[in-house]
Steps between C-alpha positions, in 0.01 A plus 500: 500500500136569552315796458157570625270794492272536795257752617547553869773713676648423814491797779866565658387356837482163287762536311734185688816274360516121546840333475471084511846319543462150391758216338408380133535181388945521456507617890489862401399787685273691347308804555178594367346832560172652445437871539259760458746784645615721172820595677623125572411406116714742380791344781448176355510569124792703557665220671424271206252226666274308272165671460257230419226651553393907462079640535428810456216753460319576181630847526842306486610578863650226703279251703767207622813286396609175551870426515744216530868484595787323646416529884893704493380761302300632832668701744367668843584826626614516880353804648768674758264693628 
């Protein structure tokens, strides 16, 4: 893992979460996942994906993550509603 200390913040409005599904070289799936969204970090440590690379602030607040993981380690929710 990576760390990087940066000096711009991102505003909420840009806060975003991009999930790539894509086969490595045995046939895998695989996700990777980059975020800037504090809430789906925290989803994606706890749920034990790589984190390969992490930036944050200089007053040591997060910035963005990049994650990989088996593409079965993501689930969707199926709103009812």
């Amino acid at each position: 893992m990576t760390k990087e200390i940066v000096s711009c913040k991102l505003t909420p409005a840009e806060r975003e979460t991009i999930i790539n599904i894509f086969k490595d070289e045995n046939g895998v799936d695989i996700i990777e996942a980059e975020t800037t969204r504090p809430k789906d970090y925290h989803r994606m440590l706890k749920a034990k994906w790589e984190l390969i690379k992490l930036q944050e602030h200089k007053d040591g607040s997060f910035v963005s993550a990049l994650f990989t993981a088996r593409a079965n380690m993501l689930t969707f929710r199926t709103n009812k509603g």
